[in-house]
N, C-alpha and C positions, 0 to 999 in steps of 0.2 A: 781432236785436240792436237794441238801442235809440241814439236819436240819443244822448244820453248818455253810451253804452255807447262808439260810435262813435270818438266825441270824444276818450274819457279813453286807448283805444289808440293814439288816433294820438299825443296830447300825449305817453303813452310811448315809443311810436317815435320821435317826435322828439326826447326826453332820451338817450335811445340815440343815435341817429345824433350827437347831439352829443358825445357822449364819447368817439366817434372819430375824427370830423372835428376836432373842435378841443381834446380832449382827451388826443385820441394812444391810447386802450384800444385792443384788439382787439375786435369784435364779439363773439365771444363772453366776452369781462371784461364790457362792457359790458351784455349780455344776463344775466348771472352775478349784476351789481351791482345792475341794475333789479327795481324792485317787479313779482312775478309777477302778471299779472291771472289773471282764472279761467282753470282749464283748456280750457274750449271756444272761449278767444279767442287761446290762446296761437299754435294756426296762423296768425292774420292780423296776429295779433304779428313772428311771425320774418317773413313775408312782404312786410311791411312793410318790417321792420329791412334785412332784407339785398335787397328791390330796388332800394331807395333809393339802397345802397353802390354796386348792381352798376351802376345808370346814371349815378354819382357828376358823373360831367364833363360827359355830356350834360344834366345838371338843370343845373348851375352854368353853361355854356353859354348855356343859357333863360332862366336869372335876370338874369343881364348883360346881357343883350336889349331883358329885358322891363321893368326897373330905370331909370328916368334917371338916378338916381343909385347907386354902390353901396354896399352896406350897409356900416356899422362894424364892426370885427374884436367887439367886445362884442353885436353882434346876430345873434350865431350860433345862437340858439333861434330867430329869425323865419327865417334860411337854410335850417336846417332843417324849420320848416314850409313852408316854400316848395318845397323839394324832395320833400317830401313831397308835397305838393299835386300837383305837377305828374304825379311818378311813378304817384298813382291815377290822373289822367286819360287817361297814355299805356297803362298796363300793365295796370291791373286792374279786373276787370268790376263797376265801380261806377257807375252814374250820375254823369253831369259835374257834376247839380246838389247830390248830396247827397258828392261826393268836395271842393265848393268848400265845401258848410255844414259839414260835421263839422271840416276843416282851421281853418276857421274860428273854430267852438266849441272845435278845440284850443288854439288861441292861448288864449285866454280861462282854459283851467285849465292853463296854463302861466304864467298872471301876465302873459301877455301882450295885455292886450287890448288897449292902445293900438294894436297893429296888425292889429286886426281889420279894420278898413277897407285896408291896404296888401294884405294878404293876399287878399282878396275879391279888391280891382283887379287885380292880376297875375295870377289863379289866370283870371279871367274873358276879359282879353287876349289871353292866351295862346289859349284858344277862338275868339275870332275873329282872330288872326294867325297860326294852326298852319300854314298850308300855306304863308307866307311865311316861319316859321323854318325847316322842313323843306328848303326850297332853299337858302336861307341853310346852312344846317349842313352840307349838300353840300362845301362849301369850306374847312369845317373839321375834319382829319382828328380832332381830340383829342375832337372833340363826337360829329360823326358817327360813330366807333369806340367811343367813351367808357371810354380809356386815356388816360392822365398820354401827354408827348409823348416822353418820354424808352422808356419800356414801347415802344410802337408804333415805334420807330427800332431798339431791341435787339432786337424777334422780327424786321423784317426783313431787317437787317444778319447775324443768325445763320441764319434761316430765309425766305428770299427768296423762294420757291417757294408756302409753306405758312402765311406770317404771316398771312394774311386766315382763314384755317381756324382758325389758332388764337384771335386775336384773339373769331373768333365766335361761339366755344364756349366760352370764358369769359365769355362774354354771357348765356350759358344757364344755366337750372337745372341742378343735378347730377342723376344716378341714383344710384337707392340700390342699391348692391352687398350680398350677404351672403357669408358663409363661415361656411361648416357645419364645427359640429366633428364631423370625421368619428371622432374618439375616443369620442362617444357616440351619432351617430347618421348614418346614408351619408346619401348628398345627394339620394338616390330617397326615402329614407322621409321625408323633409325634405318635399320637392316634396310628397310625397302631406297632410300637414301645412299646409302653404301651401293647397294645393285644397282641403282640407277646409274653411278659413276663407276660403272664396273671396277670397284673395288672389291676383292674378293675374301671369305671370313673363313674362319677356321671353326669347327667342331670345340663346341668346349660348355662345359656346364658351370661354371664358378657364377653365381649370383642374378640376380632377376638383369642387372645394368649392365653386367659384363660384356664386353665385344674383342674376341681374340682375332686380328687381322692376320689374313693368311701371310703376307710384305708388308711389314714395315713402310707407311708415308711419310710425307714431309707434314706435321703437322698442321700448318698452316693452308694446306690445298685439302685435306679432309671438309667432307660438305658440311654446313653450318658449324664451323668450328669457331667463325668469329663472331656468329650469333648465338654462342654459349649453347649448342644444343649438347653438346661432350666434353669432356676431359681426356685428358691422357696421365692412365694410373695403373699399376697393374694390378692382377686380379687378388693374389694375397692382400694387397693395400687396404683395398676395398672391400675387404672381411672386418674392420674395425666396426663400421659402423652398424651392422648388424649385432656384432656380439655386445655391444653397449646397452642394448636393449632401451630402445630410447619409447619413452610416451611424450604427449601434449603436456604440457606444461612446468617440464622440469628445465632448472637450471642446469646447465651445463659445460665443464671447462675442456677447451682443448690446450692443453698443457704442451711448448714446444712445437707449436705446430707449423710453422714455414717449412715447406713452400705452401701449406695450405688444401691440398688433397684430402682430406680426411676432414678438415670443416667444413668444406666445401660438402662432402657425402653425406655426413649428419647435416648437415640443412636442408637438402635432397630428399633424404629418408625418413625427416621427422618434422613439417612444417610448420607446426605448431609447438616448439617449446619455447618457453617461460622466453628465455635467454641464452645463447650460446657466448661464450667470453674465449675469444681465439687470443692466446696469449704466447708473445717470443721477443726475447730478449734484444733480435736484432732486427735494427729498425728499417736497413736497408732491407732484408725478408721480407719482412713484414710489408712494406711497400708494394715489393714485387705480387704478393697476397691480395693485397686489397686489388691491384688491377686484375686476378683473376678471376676475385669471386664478384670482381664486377661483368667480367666478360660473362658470368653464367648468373648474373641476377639473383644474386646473394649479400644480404647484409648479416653480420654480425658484430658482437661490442668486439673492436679491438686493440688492445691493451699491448704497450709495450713493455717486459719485465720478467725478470728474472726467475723461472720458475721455482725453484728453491729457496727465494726467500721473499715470502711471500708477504709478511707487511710491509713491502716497498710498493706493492701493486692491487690487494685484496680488498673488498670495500668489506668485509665482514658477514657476507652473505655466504652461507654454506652451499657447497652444489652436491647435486640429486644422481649425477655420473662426474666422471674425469679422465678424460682420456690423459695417459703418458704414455706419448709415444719417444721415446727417452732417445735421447744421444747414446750412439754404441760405436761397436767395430763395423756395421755395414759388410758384414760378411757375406750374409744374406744375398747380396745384391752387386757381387762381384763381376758377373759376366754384363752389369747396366757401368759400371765404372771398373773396368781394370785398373786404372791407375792406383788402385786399392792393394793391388798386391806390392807395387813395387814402394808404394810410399807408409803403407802401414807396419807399424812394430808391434814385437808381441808386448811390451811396456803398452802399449797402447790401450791393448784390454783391460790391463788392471788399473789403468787410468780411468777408462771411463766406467767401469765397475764400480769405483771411487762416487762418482756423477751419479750413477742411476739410483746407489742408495740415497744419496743426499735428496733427490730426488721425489723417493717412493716417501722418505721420512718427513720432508718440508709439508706436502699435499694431503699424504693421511686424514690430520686433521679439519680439511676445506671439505670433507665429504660428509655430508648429513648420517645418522642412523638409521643403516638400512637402505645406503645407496650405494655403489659401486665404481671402482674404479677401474679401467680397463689398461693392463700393462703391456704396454707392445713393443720389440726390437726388431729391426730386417737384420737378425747374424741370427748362428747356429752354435756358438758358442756355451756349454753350460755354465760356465759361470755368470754370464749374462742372463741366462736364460729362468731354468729351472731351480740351479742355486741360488738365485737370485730372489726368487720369490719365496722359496723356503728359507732362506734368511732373514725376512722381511717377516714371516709369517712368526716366523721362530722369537721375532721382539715385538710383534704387536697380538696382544693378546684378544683383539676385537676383531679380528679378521680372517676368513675363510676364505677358501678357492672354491669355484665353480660356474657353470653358464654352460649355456644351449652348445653345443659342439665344441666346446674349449675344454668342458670338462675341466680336468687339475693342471691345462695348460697344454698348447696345440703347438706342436712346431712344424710347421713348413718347411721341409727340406727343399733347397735351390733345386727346380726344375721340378717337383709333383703337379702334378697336370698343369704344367707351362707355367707355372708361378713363380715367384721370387723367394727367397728363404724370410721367412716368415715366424715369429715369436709372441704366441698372445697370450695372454690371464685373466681371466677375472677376478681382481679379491673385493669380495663382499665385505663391509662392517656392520656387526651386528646390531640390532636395534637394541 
């Protein structure tokens, strides 16, 4: 790659990160809106993009430090190269002198060259003052963890035991999970598929489909990926449809379900029911759905609509399960989206706390007597969680907890054998 080359990806990275940090996108909107570079740069593209999110506070931490003065709210493209800067020097095996020049010559095709000199000077300090911020940071938990400080008081305060474990593995890269669709191929002639393209698998026991890749692919070069023999989902995901306990001929809703992973495994797992009704409010989702569960040779009825209110969408036929897998804080699943730490508020939780009741209260009534509803969240949060369904239980007098390994409610802490943070229920209504 050329110094040029160099340059023009970082100056990308950095228009990216800015339209999260200070433009509020999601990383991936953000990544969606940016000009693609060639494809053989696109790995040090996302690389870029999402380390920079995942050390968010620790970089902003360094920049304050190393700063006499702080920048202006309108100099959020040089924050962004700055962070950027710095995140090569700690994280990625670049040269210190060519991770200061390329940052550098980003500025420059960013329209910013007037702070090619500021950018040198801090990028350079930083190298000879590292092991005096590094003590320094010791004293500062938001830096040193590099979580917002409100995050870091809510996993302890719920999880006092276990907050540093999780905290840590949101630090980390994810693993790439697959699931075999065993409707056109078992997950032995899969593996033997994988070895063929010396792709190499990791040790792992989660579910008859599960496949933990040792590296992380490019989606689209994994073998039969375009002839629907896989998905890509990870392996907590893919506990849903198990604990549903689906038979032949029941109806069945999937409640909120774009992008569609979890329809897609209940039609996998249970060939034979009645009808599955994949129902989401948004219709560009929903689109993106129907071409996947066409790429793996799945139909279902699907409905565009509101899950909470449900005689704008309902034809009056009760169903026999319900999956809600409900809109949350996504905590769960912070080291697959860092931009979570820097764009979520703690308002946020009790926002969508707000949701998940309106939610469990709308669909109650769609479930036959003596069929089951399955309540899922990827956060760790108890108010989402465990209070949540004890609240629920607490106003519906027809409804009990229980299921095959979920027992009174299963939580997947981030990282238990390579998983995702994970929230599941069963409440039953009684016949």
């Amino acid at each position: 790659m050329s110094a040029e080359t160099g340059a023009a990806i970082r100056a990308l990275a950095a228009k990216i990160n800015v339209g999260v940090v200070a433009d509020g996108l999601s990383l991936e909107q953000a990544l969606a809106l940016s000009q693609q570079p060639d494809p053989r740069d696109i790995g040090l593209l996302r690389s870029l993009s999402f380390g920079v999110l995942r050390w968010h506070h620790r970089l902003q931490w360094q920049i304050s430090a190393l700063l006499d003065r702080p920048l202006k709210a309108q100099d959020a493209d040089v924050a962004a190269l700055l962070r950027l800067g710095l995140f090569q020097l700690q994280w990625m095996r670049v040269p210190d002198h060519a991770a200061v020049s390329t940052t550098v010559d980003a500025a420059q095709q960013l329209g910013a060259g007037r702070v090619k000199g500021l950018i040198n000077a801090v990028l350079r300090r930083f190298l000879r003052e590292r092991d005096v911020l590094d003590r320094c940071m010791g004293e500062i938990p938001e830096a040193l963890e590099s979580h917002p400080s409100w995050l870091l008081n809510m996993f302890q305060v719920d999880w006092p035991e276990q907050w540093q474990d999780i905290v840590a593995t949101n630090n980390k890269t994810p693993p790439m999970w697959l699931r075999v669709n065993e409707g056109r191929i078992s997950r032995e002639d899969y593996l033997g598929m994988l070895r063929a393209s010396n792709i190499a698998v990791a040790e792992s026991k989660q579910g008859s489909s599960a496949i933990l890749l040792l590296e992380p692919q490019p989606m689209g070069t994994l073998p039969g990926y375009k002839d629907g023999l896989l998905a890509v989902q990870d392996a907590a995901a893919q506990l849903a449809a198990g604990f549903l306990q689906l038979a032949p001929g029941q109806r069945v809703l999937d409640a909120c379900a774009a992008p569609g992973g979890k329809s897609a495994h209940i039609l996998e797992t249970c060939r034979d029911l009645a009808e599955l009704v994949i129902l989401d409010r948004n219709n560009e989702r929903l689109d993106s759905l129907r071409v996947s569960l066409g790429r793996l040779g799945h139909v279902g009825t699907i409905v565009e609509g509101d899950a909470s209110q449900p005689s704008s969408w309902w034809d009056g036929r009760p169903f026999d399960r319900i999956l809600l897998d409900a809109p949350c804080s996504a905590l769960g699943v912070v080291r697959r989206h860092p931009d979570i730490k820097v764009r979520r508020r703690q308002t946020d939780v009790k926002m969508v706390c707000a949701i998940q009741k309106r939610l469990l209260l709308a669909l109650w009534p769609l479930l036959v007597p003596g069929g089951m509803m399955l309540y899922s969240v990827c956060t760790t949060t108890h108010s989402e969680t465990v209070e949540q369904v004890e609240k629920f239980l607490e106003r519906s007098s027809d409804a009990r907890l229980g299921g095959p390994g979920v027992g009174r409610g299963r939580q997947i802490l981030p990282g238990e054998a390579n998983m995702d943070g994970f929230y599941y229920a069963c409440i039953h209504k009684k016949g």
